[in-house]
C-alpha positions as CSV (number, residue, x, y, z in Angstrom):
1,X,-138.3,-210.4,109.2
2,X,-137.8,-207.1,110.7
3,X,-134.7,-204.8,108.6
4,X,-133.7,-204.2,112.6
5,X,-133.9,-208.4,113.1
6,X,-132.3,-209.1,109.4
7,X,-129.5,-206.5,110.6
8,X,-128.6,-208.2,114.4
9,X,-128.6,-211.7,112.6
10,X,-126.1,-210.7,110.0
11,X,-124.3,-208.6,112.7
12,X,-124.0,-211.9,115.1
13,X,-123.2,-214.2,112.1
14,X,-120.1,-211.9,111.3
15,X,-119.0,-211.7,114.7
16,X,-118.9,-214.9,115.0
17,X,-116.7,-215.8,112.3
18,X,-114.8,-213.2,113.2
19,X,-114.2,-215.1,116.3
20,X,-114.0,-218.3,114.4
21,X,-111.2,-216.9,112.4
22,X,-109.2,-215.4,115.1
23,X,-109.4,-218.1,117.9
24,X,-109.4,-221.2,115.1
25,X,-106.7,-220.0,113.3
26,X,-105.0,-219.4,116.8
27,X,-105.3,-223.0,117.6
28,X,-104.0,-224.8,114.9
29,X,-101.1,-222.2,115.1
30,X,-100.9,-224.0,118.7
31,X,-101.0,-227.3,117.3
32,X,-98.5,-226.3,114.7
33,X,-95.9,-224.1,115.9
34,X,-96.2,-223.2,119.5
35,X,-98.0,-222.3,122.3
36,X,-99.2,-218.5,122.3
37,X,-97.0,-217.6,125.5
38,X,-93.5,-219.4,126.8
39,X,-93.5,-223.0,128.6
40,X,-91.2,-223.5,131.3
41,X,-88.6,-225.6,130.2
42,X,-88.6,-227.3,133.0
43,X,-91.8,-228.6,132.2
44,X,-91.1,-230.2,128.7
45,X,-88.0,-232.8,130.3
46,X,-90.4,-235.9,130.6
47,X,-90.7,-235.4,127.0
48,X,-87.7,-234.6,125.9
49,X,-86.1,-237.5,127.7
50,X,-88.9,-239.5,126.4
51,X,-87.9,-238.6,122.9
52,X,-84.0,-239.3,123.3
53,X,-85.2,-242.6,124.8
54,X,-87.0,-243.9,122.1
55,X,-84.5,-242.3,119.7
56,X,-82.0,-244.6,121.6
57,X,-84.1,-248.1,120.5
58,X,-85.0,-246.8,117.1
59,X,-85.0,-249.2,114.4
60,X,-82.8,-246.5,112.1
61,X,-79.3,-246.6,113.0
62,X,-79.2,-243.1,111.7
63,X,-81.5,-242.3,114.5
64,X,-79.8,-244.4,117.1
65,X,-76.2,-242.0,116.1
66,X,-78.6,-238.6,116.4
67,X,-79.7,-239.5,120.0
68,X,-76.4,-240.5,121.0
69,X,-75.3,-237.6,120.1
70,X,-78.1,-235.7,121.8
71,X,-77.1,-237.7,125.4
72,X,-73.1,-236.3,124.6
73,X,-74.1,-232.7,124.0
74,X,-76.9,-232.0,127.0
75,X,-74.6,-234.3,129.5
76,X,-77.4,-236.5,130.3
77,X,-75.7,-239.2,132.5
78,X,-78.8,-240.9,133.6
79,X,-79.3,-241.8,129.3
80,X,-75.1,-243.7,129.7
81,X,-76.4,-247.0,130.5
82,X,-78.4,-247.3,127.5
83,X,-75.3,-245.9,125.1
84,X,-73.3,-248.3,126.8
85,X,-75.4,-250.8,125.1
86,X,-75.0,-249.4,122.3
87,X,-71.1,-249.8,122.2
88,X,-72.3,-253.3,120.8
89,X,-74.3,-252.4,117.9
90,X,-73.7,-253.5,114.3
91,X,-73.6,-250.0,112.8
92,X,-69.9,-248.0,112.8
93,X,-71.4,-244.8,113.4
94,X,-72.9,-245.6,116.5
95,X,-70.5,-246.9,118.0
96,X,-68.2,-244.4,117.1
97,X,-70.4,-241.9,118.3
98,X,-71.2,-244.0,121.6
99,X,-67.2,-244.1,122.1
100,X,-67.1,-240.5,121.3
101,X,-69.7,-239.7,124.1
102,X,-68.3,-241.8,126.8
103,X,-65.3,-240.2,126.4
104,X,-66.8,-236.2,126.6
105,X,-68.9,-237.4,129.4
106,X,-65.9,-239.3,131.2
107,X,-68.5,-242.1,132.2
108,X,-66.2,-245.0,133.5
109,X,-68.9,-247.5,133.8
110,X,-67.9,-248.4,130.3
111,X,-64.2,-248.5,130.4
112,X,-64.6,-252.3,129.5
113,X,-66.5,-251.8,126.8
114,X,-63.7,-248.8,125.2
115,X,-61.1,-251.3,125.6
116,X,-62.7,-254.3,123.8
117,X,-63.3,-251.3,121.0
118,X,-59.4,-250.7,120.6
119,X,-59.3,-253.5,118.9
120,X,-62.7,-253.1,116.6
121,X,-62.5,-254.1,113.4
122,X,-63.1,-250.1,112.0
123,X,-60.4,-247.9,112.0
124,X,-62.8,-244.9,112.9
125,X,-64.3,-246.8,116.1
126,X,-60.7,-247.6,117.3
127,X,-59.5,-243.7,116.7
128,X,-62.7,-243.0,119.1
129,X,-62.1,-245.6,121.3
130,X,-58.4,-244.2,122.1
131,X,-60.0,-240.9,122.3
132,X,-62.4,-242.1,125.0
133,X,-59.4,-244.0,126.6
134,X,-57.4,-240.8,126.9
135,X,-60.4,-238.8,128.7
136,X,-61.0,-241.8,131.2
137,X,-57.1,-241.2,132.5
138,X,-54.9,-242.9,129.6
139,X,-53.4,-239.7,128.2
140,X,-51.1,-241.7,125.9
141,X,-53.9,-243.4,123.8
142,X,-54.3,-240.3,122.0
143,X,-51.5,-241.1,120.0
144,X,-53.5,-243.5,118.4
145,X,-55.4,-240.5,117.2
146,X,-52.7,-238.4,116.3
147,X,-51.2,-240.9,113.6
148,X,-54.5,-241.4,112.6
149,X,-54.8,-238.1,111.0
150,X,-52.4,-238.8,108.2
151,X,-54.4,-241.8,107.2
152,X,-54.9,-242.2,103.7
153,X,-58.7,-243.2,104.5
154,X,-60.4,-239.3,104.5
155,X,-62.8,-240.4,106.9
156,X,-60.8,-241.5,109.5
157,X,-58.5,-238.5,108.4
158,X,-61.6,-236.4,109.3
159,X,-62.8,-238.2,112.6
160,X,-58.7,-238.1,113.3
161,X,-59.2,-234.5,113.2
162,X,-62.4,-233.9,115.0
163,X,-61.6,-235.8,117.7
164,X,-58.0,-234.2,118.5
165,X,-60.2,-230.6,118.2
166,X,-62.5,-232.3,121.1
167,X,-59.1,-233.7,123.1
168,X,-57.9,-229.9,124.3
169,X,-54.8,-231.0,123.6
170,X,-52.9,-227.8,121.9
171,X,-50.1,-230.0,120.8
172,X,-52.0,-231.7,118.4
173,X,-52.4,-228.0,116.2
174,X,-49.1,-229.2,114.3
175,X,-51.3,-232.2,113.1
176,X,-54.4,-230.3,112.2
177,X,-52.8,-227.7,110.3
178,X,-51.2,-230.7,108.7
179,X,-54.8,-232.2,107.8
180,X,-55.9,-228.8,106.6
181,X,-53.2,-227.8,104.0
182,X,-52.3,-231.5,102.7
183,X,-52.8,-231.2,99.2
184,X,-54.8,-234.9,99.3
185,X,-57.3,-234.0,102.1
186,X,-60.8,-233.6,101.1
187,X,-63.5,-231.2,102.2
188,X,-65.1,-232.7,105.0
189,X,-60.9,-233.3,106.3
190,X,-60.2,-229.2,106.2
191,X,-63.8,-228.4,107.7
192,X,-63.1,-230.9,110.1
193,X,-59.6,-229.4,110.6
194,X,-60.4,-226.2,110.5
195,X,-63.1,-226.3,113.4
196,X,-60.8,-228.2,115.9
197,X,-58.1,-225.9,115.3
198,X,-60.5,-223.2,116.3
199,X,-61.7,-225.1,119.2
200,X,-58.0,-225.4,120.5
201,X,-58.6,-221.5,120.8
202,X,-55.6,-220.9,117.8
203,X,-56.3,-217.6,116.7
204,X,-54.0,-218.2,113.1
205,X,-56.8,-220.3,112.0
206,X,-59.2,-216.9,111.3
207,X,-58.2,-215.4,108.3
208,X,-59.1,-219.0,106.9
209,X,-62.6,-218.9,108.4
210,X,-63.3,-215.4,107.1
211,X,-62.6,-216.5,103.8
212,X,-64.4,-219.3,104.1
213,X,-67.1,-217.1,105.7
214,X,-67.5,-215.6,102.5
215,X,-67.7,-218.5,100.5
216,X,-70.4,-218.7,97.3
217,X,-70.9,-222.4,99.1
218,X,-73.8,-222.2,101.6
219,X,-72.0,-225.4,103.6
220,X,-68.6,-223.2,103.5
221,X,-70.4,-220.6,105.5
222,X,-72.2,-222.7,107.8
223,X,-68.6,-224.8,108.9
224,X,-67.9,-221.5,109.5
225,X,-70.0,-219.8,111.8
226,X,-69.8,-223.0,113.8
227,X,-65.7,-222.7,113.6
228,X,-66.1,-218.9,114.6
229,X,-68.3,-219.8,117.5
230,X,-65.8,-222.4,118.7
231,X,-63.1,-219.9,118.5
232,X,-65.1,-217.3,120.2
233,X,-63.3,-214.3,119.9
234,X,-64.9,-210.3,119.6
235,X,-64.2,-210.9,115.5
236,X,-65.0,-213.8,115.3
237,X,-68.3,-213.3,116.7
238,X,-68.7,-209.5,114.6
239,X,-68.1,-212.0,111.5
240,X,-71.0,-214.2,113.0
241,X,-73.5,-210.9,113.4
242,X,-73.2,-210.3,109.7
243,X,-74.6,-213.9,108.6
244,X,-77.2,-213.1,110.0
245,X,-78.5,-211.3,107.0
246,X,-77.0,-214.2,104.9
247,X,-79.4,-214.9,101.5
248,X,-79.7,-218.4,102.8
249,X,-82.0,-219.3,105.7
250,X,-80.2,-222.4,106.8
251,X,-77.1,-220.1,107.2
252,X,-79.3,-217.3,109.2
253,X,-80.3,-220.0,111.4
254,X,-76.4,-221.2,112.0
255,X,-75.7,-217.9,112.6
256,X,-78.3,-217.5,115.4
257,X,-77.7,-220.8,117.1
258,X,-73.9,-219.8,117.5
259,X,-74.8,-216.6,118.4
260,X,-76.9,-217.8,121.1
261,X,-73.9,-219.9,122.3
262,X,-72.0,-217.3,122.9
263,X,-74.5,-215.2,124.7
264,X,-76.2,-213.2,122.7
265,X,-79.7,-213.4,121.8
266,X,-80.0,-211.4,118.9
267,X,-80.8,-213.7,116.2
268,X,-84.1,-214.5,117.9
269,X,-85.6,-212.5,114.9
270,X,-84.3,-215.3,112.8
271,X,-86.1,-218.1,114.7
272,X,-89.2,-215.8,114.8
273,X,-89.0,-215.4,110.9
274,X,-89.6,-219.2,110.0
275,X,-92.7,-219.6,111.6
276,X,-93.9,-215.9,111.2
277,X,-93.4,-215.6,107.7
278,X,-93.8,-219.2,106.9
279,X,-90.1,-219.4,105.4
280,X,-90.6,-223.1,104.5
281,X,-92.9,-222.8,101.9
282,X,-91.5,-223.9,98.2
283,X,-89.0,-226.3,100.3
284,X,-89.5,-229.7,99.5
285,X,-90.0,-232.8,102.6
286,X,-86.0,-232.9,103.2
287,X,-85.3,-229.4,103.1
288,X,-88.2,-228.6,105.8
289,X,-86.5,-231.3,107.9
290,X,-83.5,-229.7,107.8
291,X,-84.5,-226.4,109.0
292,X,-86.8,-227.0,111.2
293,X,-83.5,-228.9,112.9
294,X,-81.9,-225.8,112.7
295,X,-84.5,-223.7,114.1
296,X,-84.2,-226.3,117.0
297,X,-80.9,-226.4,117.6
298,X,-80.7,-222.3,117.6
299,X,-84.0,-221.9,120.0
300,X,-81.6,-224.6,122.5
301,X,-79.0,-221.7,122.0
302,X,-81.0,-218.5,122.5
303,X,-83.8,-219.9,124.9
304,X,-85.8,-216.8,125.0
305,X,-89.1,-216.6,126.5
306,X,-90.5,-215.7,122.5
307,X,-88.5,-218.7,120.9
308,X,-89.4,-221.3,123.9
309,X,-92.5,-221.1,123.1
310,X,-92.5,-223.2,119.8
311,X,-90.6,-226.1,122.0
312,X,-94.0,-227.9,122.6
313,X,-94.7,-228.3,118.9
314,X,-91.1,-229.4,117.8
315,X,-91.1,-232.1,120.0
316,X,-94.0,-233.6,118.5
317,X,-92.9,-233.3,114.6
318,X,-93.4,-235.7,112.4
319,X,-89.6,-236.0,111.8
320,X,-87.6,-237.8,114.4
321,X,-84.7,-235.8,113.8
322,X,-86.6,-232.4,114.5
323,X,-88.2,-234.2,117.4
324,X,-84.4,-235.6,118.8
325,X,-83.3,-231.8,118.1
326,X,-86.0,-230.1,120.1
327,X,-85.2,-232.3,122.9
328,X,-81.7,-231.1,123.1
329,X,-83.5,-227.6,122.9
330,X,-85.1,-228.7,125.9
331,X,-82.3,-229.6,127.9
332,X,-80.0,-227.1,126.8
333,X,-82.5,-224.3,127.9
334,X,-82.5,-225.8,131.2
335,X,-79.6,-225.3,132.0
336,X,-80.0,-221.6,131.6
337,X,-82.8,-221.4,133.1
């Protein structure tokens, strides 16, 4: 063999390898995070829907509560007959949750079903049933709601508290700041508190957010970016912009999601960094689940063309929840689009 010959062979063999690396290594990044340029949207629905579907028959009642809550948040009416259904089902949660989103979505298809659940057997599906009552037109059954919040149950105290944040009713602030402060109300009661008061649009309840904003309790944090983007103010959302250099990825992400919300795409960096840098490695199953939610939800939120593009592979995780997550991604970019 020739040195010119031995020389073009080697040549050839490099170059393709060199291809091999770049192109292969391009392809699984496809497969596993996105497509190289943005999808439409548009074009990912029949999936999406597809996803909340089957999230809707699952087998896990945990599941069944997500997808429920997926239907609620992207306003998909078309999904109501199927958490009508579900107004029947054995597990509280779900029907709580199916309550919760007949009321947000008004759908009076199932009025028949919210009465029978007045008189369920769980105190948290009959506080959500009144809730649901009051949106279809029965203002009054809200005071079901309203006494609940002094309950001596924490978890009804909580949902109490959530759902008077959801009514819009700004007489109910009284109770909430009632909830927050009681000496005997837990953690998940004040969070709980503390977001719907900021939902009401109560502007008292933010030198209680900063501190918790600054928290050494990564949960603390998150409950509050999400209470700060519910409140929506010009400091609320400067607080928001500084999480976003937060120690904690999971609080990064929150603060990028509620950015988004609220118009401003600047923590697409953040979204960008987990699959860029490969910030889930040393996180075990569980925690990878959980950000890979978050990442979701916050693409949903900022829907840029650079964060759309990893859409396509969320919605075929391994992990129903990331897939149920992408799917309200989905829908919540198209709306903007």
């Amino acid at each position: 063999m020739t040195r010119r010959l031995r020389f073009y062979l080697i040549w050839t063999l490099c170059v393709c390898c060199t291809a091999f690396f770049i192109f292969g290594c391009g392809k699984s990044q496809q497969t596993s995070y996105g497509y190289p340029v943005a999808i439409s949207a548009h074009k990912l629905v029949p999936e999406a829907t597809g996803v909340i579907r089957d999230g809707l028959a699952d087998d896990s009642p945990q599941v069944r509560a997500k997808a429920i809550e997926v239907v609620a948040g992207t306003k998909r009416i078309k999904l109501m007959p199927k958490v009508r259904r579900l107004l029947k089902d054995d597990f509280v949660p779900v029907r709580f949750l199916g309550a919760l989103a007949v009321g947000d979505l008004e759908y009076r298809l199932a009025s028949s079903e919210i009465g029978l659940l007045l008189g369920d057997e769980d105190e948290n599906v009959k506080i959500s049933a009144a809730y649901a009552m009051a949106k279809l037109g029965s203002p009054d059954s809200l005071e079901v709601v309203r006494k609940a919040i002094v309950s001596n149950d924490q978890k009804v105290r909580a949902n109490a508290a959530l759902l008077l944040g959801k009514s819009g009713d700004r007489s109910a602030l009284k109770f909430l700041y009632w909830a927050l402060r009681h000496e005997d109300s837990d953690d998940k009661v004040r969070f709980n508190a503390a977001e719907a008061i900021a939902r009401l649009g109560d502007e008292r309840i933010f030198p209680k957010l900063l501190a918790m904003l600054q928290s050494g309790y990564n949960d603390d944090r998150v409950v509050s970016i999400r209470a700060m983007g519910a409140l929506g103010t010009a400091r609320a959302k400067d607080s928001i912009i500084t999480k976003l250099d937060d120690d904690v990825l999971e609080v990064r992400l929150a603060a990028a999601e509620q950015l988004g919300m609220l118009g401003d795409s600047m923590g697409e960096a953040v979204v960008l960094d987990v699959f860029g840098e490969n910030q889930l490695g040393g996180l075990n199953k569980k925690g990878i689940e959980r950000v890979k939610v978050l990442t979701a939800l916050a693409i949903g939120q900022i829907c840029t063309e650079p964060v759309r593009r990893f859409l396509p592979g969320l919605l075929q995780d391994e992990s129903k929840f990331v897939r149920l997550a992408a799917a309200k991604a989905v829908f919540e970019c198209t709306m903007r689009d």
